[in-house]
C-alpha positions as CSV (number, residue, x, y, z in Angstrom):
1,X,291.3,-38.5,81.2
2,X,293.3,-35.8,79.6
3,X,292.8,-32.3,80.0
4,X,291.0,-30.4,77.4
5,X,293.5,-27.5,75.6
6,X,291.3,-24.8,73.8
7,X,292.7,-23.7,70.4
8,X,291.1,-19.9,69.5
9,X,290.4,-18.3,66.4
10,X,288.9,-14.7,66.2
11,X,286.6,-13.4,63.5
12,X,285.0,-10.8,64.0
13,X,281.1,-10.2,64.1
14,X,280.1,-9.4,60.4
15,X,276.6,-7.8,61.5
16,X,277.0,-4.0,62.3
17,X,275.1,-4.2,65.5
18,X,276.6,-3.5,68.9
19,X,277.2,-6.8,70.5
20,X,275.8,-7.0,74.4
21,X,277.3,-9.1,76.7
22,X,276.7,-10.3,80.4
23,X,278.6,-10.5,83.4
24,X,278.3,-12.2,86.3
25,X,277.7,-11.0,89.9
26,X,280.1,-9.6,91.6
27,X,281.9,-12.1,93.9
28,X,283.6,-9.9,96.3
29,X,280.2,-8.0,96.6
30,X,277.9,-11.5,96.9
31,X,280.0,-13.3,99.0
32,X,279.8,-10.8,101.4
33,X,276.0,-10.3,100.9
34,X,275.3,-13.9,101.4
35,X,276.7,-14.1,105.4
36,X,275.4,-10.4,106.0
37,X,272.1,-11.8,104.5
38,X,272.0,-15.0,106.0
39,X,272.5,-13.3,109.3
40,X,269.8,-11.1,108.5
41,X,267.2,-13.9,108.0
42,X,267.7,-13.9,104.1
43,X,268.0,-17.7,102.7
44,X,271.2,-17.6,100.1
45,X,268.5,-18.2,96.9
46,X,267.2,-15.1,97.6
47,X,270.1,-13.2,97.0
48,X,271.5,-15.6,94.0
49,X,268.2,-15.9,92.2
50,X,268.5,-19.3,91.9
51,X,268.6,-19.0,87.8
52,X,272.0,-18.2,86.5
53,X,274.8,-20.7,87.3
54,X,277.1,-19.3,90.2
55,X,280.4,-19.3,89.8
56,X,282.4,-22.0,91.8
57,X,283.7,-19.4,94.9
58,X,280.0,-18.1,95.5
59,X,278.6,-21.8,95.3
60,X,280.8,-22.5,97.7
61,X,279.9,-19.4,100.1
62,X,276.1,-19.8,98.9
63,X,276.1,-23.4,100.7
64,X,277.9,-22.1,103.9
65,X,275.3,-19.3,104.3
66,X,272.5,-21.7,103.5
67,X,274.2,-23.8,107.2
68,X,274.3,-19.9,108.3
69,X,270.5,-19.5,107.9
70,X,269.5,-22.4,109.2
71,X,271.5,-22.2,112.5
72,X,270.4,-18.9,113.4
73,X,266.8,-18.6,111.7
74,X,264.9,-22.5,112.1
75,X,263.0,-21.3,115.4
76,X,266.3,-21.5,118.1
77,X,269.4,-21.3,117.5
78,X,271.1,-24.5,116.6
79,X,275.1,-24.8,116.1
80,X,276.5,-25.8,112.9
81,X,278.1,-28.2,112.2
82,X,279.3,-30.3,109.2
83,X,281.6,-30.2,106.4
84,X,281.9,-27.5,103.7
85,X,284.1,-28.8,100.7
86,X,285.8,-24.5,99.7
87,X,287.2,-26.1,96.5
88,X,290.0,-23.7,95.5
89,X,288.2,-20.6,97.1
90,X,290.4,-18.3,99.1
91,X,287.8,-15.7,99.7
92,X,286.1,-19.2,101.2
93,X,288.9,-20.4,103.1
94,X,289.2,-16.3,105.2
95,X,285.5,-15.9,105.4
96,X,284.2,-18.9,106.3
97,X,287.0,-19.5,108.6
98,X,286.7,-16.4,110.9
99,X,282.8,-16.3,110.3
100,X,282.2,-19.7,111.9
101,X,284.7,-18.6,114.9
102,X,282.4,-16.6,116.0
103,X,279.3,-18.7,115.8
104,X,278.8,-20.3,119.6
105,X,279.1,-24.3,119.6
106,X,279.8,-24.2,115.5
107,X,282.0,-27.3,114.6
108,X,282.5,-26.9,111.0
109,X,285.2,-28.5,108.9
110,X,286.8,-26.9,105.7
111,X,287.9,-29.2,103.0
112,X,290.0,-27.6,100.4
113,X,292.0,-28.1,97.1
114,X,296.2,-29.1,97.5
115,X,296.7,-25.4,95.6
116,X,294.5,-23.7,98.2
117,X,295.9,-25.4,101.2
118,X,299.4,-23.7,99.7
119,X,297.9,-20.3,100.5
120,X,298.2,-19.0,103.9
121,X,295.6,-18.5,106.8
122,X,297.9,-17.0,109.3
123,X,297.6,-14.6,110.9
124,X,293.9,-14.7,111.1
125,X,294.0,-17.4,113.9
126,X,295.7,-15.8,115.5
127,X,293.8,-12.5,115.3
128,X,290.5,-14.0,116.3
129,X,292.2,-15.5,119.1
130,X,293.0,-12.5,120.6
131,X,289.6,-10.9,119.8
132,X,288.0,-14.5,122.4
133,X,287.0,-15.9,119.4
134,X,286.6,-19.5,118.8
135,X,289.8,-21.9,117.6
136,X,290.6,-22.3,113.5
137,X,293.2,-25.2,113.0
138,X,294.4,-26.5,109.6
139,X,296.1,-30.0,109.2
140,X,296.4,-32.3,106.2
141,X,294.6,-29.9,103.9
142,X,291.2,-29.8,105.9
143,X,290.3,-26.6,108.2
144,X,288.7,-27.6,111.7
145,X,286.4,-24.4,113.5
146,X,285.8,-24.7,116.8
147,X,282.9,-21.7,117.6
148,X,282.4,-19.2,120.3
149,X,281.1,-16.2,121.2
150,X,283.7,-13.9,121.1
151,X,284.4,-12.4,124.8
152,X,287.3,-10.3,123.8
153,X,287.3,-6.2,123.6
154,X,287.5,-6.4,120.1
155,X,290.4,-3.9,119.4
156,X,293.4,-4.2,118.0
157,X,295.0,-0.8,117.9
158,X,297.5,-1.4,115.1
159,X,298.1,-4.5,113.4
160,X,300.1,-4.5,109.5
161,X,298.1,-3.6,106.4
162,X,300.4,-5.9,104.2
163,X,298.6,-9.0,103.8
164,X,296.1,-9.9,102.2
165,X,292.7,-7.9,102.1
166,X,290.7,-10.8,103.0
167,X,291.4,-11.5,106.5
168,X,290.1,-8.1,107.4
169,X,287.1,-8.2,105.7
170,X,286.9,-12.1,107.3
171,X,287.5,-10.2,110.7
172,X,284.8,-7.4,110.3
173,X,281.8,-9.1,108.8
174,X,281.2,-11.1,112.3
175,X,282.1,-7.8,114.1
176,X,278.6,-6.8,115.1
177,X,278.3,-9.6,116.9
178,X,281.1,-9.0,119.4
179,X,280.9,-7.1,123.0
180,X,282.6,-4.0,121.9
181,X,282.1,-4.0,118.1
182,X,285.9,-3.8,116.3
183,X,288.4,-1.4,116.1
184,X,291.7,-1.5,113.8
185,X,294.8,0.7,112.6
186,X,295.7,-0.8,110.0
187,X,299.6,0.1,108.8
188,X,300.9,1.0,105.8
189,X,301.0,0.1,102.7
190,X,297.5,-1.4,103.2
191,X,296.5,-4.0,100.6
192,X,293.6,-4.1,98.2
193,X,292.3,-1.5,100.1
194,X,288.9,-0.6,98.4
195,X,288.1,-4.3,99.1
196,X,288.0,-3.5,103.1
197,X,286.0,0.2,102.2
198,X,283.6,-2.3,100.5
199,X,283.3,-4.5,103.5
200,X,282.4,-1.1,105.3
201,X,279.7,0.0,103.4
202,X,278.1,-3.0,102.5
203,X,277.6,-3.4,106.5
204,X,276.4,0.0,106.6
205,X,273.9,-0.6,104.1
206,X,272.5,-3.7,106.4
207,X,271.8,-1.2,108.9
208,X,275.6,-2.0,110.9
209,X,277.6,0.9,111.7
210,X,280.7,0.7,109.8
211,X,283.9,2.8,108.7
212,X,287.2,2.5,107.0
213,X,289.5,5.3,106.4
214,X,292.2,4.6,103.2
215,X,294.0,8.0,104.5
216,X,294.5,6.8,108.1
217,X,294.1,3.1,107.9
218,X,291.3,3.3,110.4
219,X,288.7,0.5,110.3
220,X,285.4,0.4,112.9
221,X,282.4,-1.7,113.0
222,X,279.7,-1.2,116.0
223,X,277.5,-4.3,117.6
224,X,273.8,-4.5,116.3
225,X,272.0,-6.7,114.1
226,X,272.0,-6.5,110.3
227,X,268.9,-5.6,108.2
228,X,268.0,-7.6,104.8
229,X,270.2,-6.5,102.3
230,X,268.3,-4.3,99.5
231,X,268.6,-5.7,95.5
232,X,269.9,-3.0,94.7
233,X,273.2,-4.0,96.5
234,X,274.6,-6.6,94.1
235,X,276.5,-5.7,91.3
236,X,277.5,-7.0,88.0
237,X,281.5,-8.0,88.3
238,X,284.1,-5.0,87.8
239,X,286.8,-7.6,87.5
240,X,285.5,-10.1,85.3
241,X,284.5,-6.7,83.1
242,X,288.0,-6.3,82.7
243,X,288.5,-9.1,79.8
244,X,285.8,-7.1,78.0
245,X,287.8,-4.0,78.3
246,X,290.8,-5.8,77.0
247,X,288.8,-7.4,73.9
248,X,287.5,-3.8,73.0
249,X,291.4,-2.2,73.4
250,X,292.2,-5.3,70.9
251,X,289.8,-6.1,68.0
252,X,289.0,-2.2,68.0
253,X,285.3,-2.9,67.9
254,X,282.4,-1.8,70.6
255,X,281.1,-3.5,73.3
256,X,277.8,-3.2,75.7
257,X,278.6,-4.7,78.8
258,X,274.8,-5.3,80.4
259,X,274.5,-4.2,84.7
260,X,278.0,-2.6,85.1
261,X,277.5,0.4,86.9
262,X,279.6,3.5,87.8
263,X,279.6,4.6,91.0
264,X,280.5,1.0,92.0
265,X,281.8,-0.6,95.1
266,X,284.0,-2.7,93.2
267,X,287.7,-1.0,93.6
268,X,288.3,-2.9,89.9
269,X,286.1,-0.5,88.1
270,X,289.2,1.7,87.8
271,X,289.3,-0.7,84.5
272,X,287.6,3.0,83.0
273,X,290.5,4.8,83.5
274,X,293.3,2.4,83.4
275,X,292.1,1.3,79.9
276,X,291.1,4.5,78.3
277,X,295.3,5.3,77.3
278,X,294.6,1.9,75.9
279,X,292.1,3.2,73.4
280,X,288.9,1.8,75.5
281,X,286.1,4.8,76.3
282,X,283.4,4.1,78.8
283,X,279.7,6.2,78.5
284,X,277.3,5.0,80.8
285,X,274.5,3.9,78.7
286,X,271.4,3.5,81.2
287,X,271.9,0.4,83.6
288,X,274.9,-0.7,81.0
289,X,278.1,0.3,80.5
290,X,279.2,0.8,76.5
291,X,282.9,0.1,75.9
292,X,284.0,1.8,72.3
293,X,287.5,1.9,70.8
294,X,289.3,5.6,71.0
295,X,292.6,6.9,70.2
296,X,295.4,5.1,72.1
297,X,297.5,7.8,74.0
298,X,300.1,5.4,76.0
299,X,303.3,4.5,74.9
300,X,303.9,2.9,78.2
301,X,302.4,2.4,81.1
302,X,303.5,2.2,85.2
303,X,300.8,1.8,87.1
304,X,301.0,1.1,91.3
305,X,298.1,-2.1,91.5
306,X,298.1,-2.6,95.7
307,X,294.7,-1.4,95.1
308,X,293.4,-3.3,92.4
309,X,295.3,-6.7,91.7
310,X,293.0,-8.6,89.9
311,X,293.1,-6.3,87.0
312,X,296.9,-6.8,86.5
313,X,296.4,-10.0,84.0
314,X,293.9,-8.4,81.7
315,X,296.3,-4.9,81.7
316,X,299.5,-6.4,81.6
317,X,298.1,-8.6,78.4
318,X,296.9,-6.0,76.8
319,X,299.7,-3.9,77.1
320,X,301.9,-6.3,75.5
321,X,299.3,-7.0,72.5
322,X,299.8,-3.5,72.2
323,X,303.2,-3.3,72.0
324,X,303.5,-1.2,75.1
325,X,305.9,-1.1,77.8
326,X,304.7,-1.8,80.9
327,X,305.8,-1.6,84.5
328,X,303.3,-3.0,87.5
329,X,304.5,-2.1,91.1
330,X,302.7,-3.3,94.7
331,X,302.1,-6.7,93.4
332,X,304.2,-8.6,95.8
333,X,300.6,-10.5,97.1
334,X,299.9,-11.7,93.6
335,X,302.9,-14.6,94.2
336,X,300.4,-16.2,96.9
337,X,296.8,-16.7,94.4
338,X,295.8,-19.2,92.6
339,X,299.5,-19.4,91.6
340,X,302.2,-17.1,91.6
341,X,301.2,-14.3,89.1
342,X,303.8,-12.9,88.7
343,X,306.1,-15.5,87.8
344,X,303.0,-17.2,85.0
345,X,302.8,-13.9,83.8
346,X,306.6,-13.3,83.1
347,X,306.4,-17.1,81.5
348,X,303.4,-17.0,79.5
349,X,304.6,-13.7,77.9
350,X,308.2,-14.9,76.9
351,X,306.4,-17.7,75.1
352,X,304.3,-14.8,73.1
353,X,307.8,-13.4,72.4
354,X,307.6,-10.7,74.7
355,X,310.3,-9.5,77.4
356,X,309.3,-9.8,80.4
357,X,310.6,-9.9,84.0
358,X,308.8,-10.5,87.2
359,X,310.6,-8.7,90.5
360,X,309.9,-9.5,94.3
361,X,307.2,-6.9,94.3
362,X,306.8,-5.8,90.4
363,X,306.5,-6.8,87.3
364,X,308.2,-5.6,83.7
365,X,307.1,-6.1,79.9
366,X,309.1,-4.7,76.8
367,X,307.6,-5.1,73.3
368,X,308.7,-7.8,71.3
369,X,307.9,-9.7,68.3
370,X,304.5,-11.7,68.6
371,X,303.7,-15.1,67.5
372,X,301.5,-17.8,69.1
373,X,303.4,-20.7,70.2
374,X,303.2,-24.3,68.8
375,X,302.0,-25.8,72.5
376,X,299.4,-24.5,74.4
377,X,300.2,-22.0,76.7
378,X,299.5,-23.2,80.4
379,X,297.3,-21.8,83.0
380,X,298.6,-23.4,86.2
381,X,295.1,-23.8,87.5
382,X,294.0,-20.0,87.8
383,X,291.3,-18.6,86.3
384,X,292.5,-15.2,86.0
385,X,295.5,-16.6,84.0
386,X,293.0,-18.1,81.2
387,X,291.2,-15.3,80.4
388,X,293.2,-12.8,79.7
389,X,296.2,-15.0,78.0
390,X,292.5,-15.9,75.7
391,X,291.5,-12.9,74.6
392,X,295.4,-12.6,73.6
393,X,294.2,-15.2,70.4
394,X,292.2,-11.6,69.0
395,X,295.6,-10.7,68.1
396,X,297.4,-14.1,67.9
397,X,295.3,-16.7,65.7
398,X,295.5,-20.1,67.0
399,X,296.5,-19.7,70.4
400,X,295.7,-22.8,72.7
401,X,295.4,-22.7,76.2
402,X,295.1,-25.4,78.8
403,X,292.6,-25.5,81.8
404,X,289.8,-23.8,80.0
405,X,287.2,-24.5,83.0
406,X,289.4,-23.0,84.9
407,X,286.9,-19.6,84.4
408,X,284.1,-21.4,86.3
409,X,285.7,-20.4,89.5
410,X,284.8,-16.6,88.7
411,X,283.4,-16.4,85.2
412,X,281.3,-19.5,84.5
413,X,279.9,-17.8,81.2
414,X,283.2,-16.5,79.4
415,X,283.6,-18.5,76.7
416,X,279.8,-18.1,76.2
417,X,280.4,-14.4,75.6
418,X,284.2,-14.6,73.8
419,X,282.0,-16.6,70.8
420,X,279.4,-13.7,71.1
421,X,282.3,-11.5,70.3
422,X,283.5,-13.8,67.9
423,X,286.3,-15.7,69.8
424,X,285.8,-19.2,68.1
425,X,286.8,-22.5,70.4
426,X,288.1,-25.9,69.5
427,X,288.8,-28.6,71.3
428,X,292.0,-30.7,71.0
C-alpha cells in the first residue's frame, strides 16, 4: 500500500473570532507520571483519563505502567513479565529499560522499531550495573530485562552530562527504591538539562526527596515511597505548542492555545521568548495561553538549544519563512532522534530554496528565494520533521509532505487543529 503524501493549502479563517486550539499532554511530564503513579498505586487511566486518544510514546508507557500496577499493587507482589512492543519510542526504550532493572524477578522483553533500535542505549547498562541493578541486553532489535533489586550504593560521583537527557531521568525515577537513594555529578555541558530538573520535581511532588542543580550539575534522589500524583501535575505539551507559535509568527493572526500554562516544568516553554523577536506575544489568559502577532524585531537569530532541542524544527522553520538568518549551536544530540535533524533539516530547506548547512554540532540557514517544490518534501519517519515543514505551506501554497501520521507519535490531533486554523489537507 503506498504511503499517503499530504498536499496543504492555507486560507485563512474568514470569521473574526479568535480561534482556540488544544494540545495534548505533555509527554515528558506523563510519561513520567505514569511509573511514579503506578508505583504509587495509581492505575495508568487514572492519570490519562481514558477520553482523548494518547499519543503513540505515552500508549506505549501507559501499557507498561498498567504491568507496573499490577506487579506491585494486585495483593503481593508479583514480577512482570511479558512483552511490551515501544514502537518507535525512545523515551520508551530509556525508561522502561532502567525501570524494569530494578523491579526484583521482572523478565520483560522490549520490542522496538528498526529506526529505534538505530538509537543508542549505552551507557545506561552499564550504569545500572554498577548501581547492582538488574541486566538490560539488546539483540536483533528486541531489549531483554532481567530484574533485581538494586544492592549497589547508588552513587556515581561524576559521570558525563553529554548524552542524552533520558538516561538520567531513566536512572532517577527508580532511585527511591535503592539502599542509599542516588547521587550524581553530572559534567559539563549537560544535555536537555531542564528535562532532568523536571524529573526532580516531579518526584518531589510524589512526596520523594529530590534535587538537581543546572549550576553544579548535582543530581540527588533519597529512598522512600511515592505518594499519588496530584491533577494538577500534568500539563498541556510546551513542545507540541511550539507549531502553534510558529503558525501565529506566519499567517500573522491570533491564537488561544487551551491549558498551556506559565510557570511550567516543561524546559520548551522558552517558545515565549524565543518567538516573541519572531513577532509572537504570549499574555496568559486564565488557564490558556493567547498567542497574538507583534512587531518582528530579529533580523537573525543564534540561539544555543542544549536546553531545549525539540524546539529547533519549529524555530529553525520559521526563521527561514521569515527570511531570517539563523544559527542553532549545542545540537550535536539531534543527529541520534527519530533521524538525524540536523542533516533533514539542512535537506528539506535547500528544497524550499533556502541555504542551509548542518555542522557536527550546529546548524546554519541564510534567506533565499521560496517556492514549494514539485515532490513532496520527505519526513524520514519523525514527527517533529512533519510538523513544522507543514505549517511551512501558510507561506508556501501547495506544499506536500510525506508520512503525515507520523504526528501520532506526539501530536495525534495536529492536523485536526492546522484545519481549525485553516490549514486545508488533501490526499494524493
Amino acid at each position: 500500500m503506498a504511503e499517503e503524501i499530504y498536499r496543504l493549502v492555507y486560507e485563512a479563517p474568514s470569521n473574526e473570532d479568535i480561534p482556540a486550539v488544544e494540545m495534548p499532554p505533555s509527554k515528558s511530564v506523563m510519561a513520567r507520571l505514569l511509573l511514579i503513579g503506578a508505583a504509587a498505586g495509581v492505575p495508568p487511566v487514572r492519570l490519562t483519563g481514558g477520553a482523548a486518544p494518547l499519543c503513540d510514546d505515552l500508549e506505549v508507557m501507559s501499557e507498561a505502567a498498567q504491568m507496573v500496577f499490577m506487579a506491585m499493587h494486585g495483593g503481593r507482589y508479583v514480577p512482570p513479565s511479558g512483552e511490551i512492543d515501544i514502537r518507535a519510542s525512545g523515551t520508551a526504550k530509556r525508561l522502561l529499560a532502567a525501570w524494569f532493572a530494578c523491579m526484583p524477578e521482572a523478565r520483560v522483553v522490549l520490542r522496538q522499531s528498526d529506526g529505534l533500535a538505530r538509537r543508542p542505549l549505552h551507557p545506561l547498562p552499564e550504569m545500572l550495573a554498577l548501581l547492582g541493578a538488574g541486566t538490560v541486553e539488546e539483540e536483533d532489535g528486541l531489549i531483554h530485562i532481567s530484574g533485581r533489586a538494586p544492592v549497589g550504593t547508588a552513587r556515581v560521583e561524576e559521570v558525563a552530562g553529554g548524552v542524552s537527557s533520558q538516561f538520567f531521568t531513566a536512572l532517577m525515577l527508580p532511585a527511591f527504591c535503592m539502599p542509599s537513594g542516588l547521587k550524581l555529578r553530572l559534567l559539563p555541558p549537560v544535555v536537555s538539562a531542564p528535562y532532568i530538573d523536571m524529573t526532580a520535581r516531579l518526584l518531589a511532588a510524589c512526596g520523594i526527596q529530590a534535587r538537581f542543580s543546572m549550576n553544579t550539575g548535582e543530581l540527588s534522589v533519597s529512598t522512600g515511597r511515592p505518594v499519588p500524583p496530584g491533577p494538577e501535575l500534568a500539563e498541556a505539551d510546551w513542545s507540541s505548542a511550539s507549531y502553534i507559535y510558529e503558525y501565529v509568527a506566519l499567517s500573522r493572526r491570533p491564537v488561544l492555545v487551551r491549558g498551556l500554562r506559565g510557570g511550567s516544568l516543561q524546559g520548551d516553554s522558552r517558545c515565549v521568548s524565543l518567538f516573541l523577536p519572531l513577532g509572537v506575544r504570549s499574555t496568559q489568559a486564565g488557564d490558556h495561553i493567547l498567542l497574538e502577532p507583534c512587531v518582528p524585531s530579529a533580523t537573525s537569530v543564534a540561539c544555543d538549544m542544549r536546553s531545549t532541542p525539540d524546539l529547533v524544527p519549529a524555530l529553525v522553520v520559521t526563521c527561514a519563512m521569515l527570511g531570517i538568518r539563523v544559527r542553532i549551536t549545542g545540537v550535536s544530540h539531534l543527529r541520534v532522534k527519530e533521524c538525524d535533524r540536523l542533516k533533514a533539516l539542512a535537506a528539506n530547506l535547500g528544497m524550499l530554496g533556502i541555504r542551509a548547512a548542518a555542522g557536527d554540532d550546529s546548524l546554519d540557514a541564510e534567506p533565499g528565494i521560496l517556492s514549494a517544490p514539485d515532490v513532496p518534501l520527505p519526513v524520514y519517519s519523525d514527527h517533529r520533521m512533519a510538523m513544522a515543514f507543514a505549517v511551512a505551506a501558510v507561506r508556501l501554497p501547495g506544499l506536500a509532505i510525506e508520512d503525515p501520521v507520523s504526528v501520532n507519535k506526539s501530536f495525534p490531533g495536529f492536523w485536526r487543529e492546522m484545519a481549525l486554523l485553516g490549514l486545508k489537507t488533501c490526499v494524493t
